[in-house]
Backbone as a printed PyTorch tensor [residue, N CA C, xyz], in Angstrom:
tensor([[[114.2980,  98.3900,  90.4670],
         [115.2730,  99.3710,  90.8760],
         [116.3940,  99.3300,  89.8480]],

        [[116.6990, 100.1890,  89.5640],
         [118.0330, 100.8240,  88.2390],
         [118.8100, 100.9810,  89.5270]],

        [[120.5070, 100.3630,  89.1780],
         [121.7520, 100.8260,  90.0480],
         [122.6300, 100.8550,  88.9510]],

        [[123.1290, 101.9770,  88.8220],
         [124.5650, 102.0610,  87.9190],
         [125.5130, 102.9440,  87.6790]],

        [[126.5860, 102.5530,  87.1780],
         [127.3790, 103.4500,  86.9830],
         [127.7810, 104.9970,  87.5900]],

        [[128.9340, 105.0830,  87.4990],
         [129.1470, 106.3670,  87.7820],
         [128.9070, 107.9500,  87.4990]],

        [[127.7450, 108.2980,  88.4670],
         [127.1250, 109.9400,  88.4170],
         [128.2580, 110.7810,  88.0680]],

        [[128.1620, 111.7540,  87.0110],
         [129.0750, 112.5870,  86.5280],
         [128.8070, 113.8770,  86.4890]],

        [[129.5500, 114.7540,  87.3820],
         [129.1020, 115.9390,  87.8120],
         [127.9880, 115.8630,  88.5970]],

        [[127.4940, 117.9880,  88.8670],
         [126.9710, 117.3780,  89.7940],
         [124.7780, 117.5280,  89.6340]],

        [[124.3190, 116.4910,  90.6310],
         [122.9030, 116.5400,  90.4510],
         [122.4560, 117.7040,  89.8890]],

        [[121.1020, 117.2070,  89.0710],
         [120.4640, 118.4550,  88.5420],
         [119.5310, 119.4070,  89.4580]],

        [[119.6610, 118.7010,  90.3590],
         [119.3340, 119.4720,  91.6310],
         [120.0130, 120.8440,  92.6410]],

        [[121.4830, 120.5110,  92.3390],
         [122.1620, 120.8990,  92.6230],
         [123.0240, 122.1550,  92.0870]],

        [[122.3570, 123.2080,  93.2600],
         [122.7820, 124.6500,  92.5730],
         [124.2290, 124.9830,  93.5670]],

        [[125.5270, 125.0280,  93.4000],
         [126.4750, 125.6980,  94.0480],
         [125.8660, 127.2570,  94.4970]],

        [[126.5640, 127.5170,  95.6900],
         [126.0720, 128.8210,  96.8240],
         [127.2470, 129.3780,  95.9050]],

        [[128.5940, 128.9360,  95.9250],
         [129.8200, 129.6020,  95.7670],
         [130.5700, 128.9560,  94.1700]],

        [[131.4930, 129.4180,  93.4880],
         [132.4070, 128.8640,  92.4370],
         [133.1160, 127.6750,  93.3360]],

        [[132.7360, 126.9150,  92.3030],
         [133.7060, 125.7050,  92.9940],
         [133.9540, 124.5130,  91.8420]],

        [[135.4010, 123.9240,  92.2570],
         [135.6680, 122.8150,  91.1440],
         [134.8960, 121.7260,  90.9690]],

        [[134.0710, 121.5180,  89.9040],
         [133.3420, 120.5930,  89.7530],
         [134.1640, 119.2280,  89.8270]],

        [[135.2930, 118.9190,  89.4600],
         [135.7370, 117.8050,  89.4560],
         [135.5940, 117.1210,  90.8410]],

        [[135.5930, 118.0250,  91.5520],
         [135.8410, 118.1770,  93.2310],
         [134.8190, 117.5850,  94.2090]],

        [[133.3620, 117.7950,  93.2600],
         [132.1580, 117.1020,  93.6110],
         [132.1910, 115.5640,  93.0220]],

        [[132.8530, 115.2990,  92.9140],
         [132.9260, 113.1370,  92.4970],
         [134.1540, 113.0700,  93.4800]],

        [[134.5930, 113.4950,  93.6920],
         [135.7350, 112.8260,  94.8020],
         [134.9140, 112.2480,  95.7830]],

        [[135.8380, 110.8580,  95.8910],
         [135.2270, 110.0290,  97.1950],
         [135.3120, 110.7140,  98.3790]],

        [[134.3560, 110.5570,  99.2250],
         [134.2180, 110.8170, 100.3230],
         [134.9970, 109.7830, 101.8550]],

        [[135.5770, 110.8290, 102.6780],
         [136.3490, 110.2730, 103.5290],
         [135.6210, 109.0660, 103.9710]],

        [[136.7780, 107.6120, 104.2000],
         [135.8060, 106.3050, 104.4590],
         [135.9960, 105.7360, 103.1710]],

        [[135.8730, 106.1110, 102.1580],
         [135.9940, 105.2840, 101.0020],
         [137.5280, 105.3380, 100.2060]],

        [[137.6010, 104.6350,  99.6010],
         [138.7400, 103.9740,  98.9120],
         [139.3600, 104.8290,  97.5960]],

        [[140.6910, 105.3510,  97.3170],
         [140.8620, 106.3470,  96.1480],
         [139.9110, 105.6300,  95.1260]],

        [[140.1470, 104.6730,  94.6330],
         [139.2480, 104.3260,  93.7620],
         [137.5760, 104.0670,  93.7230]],

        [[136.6930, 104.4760,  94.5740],
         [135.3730, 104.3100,  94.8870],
         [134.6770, 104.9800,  93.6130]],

        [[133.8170, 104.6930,  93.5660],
         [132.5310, 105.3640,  92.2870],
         [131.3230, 105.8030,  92.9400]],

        [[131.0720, 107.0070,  92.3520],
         [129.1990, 107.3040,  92.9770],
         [128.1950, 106.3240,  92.2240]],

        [[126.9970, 105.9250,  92.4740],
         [126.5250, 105.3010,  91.9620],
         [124.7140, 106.0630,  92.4210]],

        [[124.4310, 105.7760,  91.2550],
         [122.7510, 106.1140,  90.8440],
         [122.0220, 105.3300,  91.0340]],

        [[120.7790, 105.2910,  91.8140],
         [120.0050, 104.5490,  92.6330],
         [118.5000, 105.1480,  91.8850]],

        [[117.9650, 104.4080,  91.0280],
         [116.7760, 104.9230,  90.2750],
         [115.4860, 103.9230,  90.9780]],

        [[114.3750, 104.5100,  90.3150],
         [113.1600, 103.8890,  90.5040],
         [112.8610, 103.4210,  91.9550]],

        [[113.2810, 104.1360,  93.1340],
         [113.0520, 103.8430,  94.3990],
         [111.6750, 104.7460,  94.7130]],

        [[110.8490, 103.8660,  95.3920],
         [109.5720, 103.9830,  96.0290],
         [109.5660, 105.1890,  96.6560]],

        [[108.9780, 106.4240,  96.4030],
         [109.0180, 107.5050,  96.8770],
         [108.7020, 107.7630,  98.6300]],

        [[108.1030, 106.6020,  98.7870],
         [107.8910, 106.5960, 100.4130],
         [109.1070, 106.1800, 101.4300]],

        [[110.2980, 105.3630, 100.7030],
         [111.5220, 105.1470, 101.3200],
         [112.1610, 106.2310, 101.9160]],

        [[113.2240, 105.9850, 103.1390],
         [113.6940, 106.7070, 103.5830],
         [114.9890, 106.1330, 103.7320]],

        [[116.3670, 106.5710, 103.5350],
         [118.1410, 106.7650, 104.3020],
         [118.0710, 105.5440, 105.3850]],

        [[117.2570, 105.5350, 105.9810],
         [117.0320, 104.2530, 107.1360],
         [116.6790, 103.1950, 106.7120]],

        [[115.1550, 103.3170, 105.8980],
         [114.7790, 101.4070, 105.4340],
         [115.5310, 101.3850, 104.1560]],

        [[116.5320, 102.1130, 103.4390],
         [117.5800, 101.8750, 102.7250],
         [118.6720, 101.4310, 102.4160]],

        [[119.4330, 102.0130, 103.5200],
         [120.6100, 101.3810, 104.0930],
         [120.5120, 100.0300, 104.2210]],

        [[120.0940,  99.1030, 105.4110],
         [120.2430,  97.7360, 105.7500],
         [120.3570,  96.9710, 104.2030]],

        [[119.5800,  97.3270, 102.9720],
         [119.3130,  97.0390, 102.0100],
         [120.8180,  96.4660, 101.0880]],

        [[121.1790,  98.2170, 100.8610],
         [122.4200,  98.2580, 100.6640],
         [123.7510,  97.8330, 101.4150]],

        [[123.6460,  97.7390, 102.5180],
         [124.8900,  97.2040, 102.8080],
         [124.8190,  95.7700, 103.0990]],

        [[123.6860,  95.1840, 102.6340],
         [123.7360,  93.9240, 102.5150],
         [125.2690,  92.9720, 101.7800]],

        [[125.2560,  94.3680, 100.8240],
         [126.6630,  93.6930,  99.5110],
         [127.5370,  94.3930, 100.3990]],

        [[128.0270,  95.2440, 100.9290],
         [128.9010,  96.2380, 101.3350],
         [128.7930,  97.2830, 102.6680]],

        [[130.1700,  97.8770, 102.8960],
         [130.0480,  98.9580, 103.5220],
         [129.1980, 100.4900, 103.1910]],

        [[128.3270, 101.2120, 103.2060],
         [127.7540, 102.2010, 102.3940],
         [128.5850, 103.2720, 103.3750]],

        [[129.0080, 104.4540, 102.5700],
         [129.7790, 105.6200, 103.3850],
         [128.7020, 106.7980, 103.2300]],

        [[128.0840, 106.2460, 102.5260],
         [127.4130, 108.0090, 101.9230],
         [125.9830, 107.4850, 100.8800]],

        [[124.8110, 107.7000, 101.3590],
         [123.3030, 107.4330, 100.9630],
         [122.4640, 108.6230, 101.0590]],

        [[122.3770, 108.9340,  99.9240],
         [121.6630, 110.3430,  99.7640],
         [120.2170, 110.1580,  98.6040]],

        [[119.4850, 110.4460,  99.4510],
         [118.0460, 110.3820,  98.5890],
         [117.8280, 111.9410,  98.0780]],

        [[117.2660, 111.7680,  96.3750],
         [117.2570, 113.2090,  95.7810],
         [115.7920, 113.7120,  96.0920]],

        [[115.6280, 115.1990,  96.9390],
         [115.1770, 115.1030,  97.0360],
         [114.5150, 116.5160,  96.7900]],

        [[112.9490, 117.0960,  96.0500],
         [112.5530, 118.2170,  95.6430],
         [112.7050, 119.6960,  97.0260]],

        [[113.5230, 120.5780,  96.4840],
         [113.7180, 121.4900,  97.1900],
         [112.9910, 122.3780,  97.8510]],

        [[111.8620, 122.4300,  96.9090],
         [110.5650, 123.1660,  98.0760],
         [109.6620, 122.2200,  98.7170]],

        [[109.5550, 120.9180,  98.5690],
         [108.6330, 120.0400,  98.9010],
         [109.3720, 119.3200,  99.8610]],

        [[110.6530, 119.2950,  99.8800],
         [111.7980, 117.7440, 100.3420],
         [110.9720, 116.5430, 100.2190]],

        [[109.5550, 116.0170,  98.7960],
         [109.7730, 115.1860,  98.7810],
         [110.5710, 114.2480,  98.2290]],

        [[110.4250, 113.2390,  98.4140],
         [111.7530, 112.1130,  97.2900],
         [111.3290, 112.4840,  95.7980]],

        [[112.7940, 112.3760,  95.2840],
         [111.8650, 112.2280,  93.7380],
         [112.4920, 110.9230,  93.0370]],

        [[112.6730, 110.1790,  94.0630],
         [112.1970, 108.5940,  93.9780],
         [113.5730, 107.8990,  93.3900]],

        [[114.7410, 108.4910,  93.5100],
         [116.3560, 108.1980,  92.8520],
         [117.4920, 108.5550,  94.4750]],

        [[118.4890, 107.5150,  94.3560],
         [119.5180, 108.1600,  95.4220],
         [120.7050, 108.1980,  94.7830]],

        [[121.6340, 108.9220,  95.1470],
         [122.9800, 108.6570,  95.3390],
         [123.8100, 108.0700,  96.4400]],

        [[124.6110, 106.6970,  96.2270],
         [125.4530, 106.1000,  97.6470],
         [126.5520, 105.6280,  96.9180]],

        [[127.4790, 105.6810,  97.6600],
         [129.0540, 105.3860,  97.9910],
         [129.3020, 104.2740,  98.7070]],

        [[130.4030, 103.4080,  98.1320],
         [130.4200, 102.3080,  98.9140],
         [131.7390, 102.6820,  99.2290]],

        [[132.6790, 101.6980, 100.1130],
         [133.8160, 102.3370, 100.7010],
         [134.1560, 101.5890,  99.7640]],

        [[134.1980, 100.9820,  98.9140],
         [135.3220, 100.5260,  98.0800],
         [134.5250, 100.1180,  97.0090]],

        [[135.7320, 100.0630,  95.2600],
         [134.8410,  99.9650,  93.9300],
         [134.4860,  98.5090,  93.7100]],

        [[135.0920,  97.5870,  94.5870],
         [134.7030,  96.3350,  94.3440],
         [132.9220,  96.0040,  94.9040]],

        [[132.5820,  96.9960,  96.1500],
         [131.5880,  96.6740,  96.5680],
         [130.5570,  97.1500,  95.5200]],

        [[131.1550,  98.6330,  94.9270],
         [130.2740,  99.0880,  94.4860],
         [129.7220,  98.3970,  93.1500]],

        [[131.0520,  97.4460,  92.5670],
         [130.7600,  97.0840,  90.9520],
         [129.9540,  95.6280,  91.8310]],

        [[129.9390,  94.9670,  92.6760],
         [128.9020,  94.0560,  93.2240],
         [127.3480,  94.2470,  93.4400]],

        [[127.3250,  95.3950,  93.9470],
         [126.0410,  96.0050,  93.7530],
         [125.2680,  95.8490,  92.8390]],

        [[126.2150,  96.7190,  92.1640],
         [125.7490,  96.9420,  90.6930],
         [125.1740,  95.2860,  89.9360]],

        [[126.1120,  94.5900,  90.2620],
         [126.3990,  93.1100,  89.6120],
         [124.7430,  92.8120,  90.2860]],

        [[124.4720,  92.4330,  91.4510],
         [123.4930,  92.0570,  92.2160],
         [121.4820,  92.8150,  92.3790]],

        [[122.3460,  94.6230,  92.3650],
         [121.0070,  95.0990,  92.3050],
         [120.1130,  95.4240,  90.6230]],

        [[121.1510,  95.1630,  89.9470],
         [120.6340,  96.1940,  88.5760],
         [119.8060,  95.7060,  87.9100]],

        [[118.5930,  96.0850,  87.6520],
         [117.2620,  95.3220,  87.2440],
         [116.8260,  94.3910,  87.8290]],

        [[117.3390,  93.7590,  89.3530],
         [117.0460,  92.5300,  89.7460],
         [116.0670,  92.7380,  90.8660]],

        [[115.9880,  93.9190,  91.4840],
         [115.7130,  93.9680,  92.6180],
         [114.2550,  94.8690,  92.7380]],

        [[113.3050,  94.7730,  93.6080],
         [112.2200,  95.2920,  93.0740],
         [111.9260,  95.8840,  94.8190]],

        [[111.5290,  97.1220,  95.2710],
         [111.4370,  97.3530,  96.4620],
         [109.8820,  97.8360,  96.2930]],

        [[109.1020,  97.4330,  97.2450],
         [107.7360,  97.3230,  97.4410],
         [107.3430,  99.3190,  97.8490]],

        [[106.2820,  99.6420,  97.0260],
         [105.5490, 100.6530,  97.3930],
         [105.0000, 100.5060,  98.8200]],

        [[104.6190, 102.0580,  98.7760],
         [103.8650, 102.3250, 100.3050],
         [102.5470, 101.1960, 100.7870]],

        [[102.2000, 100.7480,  99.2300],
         [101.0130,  99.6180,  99.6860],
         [101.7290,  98.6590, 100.0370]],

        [[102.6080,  98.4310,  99.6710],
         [103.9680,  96.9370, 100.0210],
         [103.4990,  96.0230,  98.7840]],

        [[103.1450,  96.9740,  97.4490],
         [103.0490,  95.9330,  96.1330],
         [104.5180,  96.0240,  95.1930]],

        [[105.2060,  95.3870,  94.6000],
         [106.3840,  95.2670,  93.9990],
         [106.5670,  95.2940,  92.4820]]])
């Protein structure tokens, strides 16, 4: 699993309905801390779900916001999330703890 750094602008997934300030899409979300960071959640097992995710993540932290990317005509995963921790200390721990270290088992439960 890849965890890092701060997502800039917004997903390539992501088509705005309306004009809107992009800066506006990285603002933390209520629950988290002025200083919080989005963070990129790569190489996750396409069979995961927001539920067997979470417990994962908030192992290091509070999580405010866990969003799996996901294909728009299919809604399947395309195997990356975006999550928010309520604060940047949790999030730079994460980071410290999950980044290249952590390996989450496929649908066969191989790693």
């Amino acid at each position: 699993m890849q965890i890092g750094g701060r997502a800039t602008g917004p997903s390539a997934d992501m088509e705005p309905t309306m004009p809107c300030d992009l800066e506006s899409l990285d603002q933390p979300p209520l629950g988290c801390a002025p200083d919080a960071i989005k963070l990129f959640v790569g190489n996750i097992p396409k069979c995961c779900t927001e539920v067997q995710l979470l417990p994962l993540f908030e192992s290091v932290g509070k999580v405010v916001d866990l969003v799996i990317v996901r294909d728009k005509a299919t809604w399947e995963s395309k195997g990356s999330a975006f999550l928010w921790y309520a604060t940047r200390a949790n999030a730079e721990q994460a980071i410290a703890h999950f980044h290249m270290r952590h390996a989450l088992p496929d649908a066969d439960g191989h790693t």
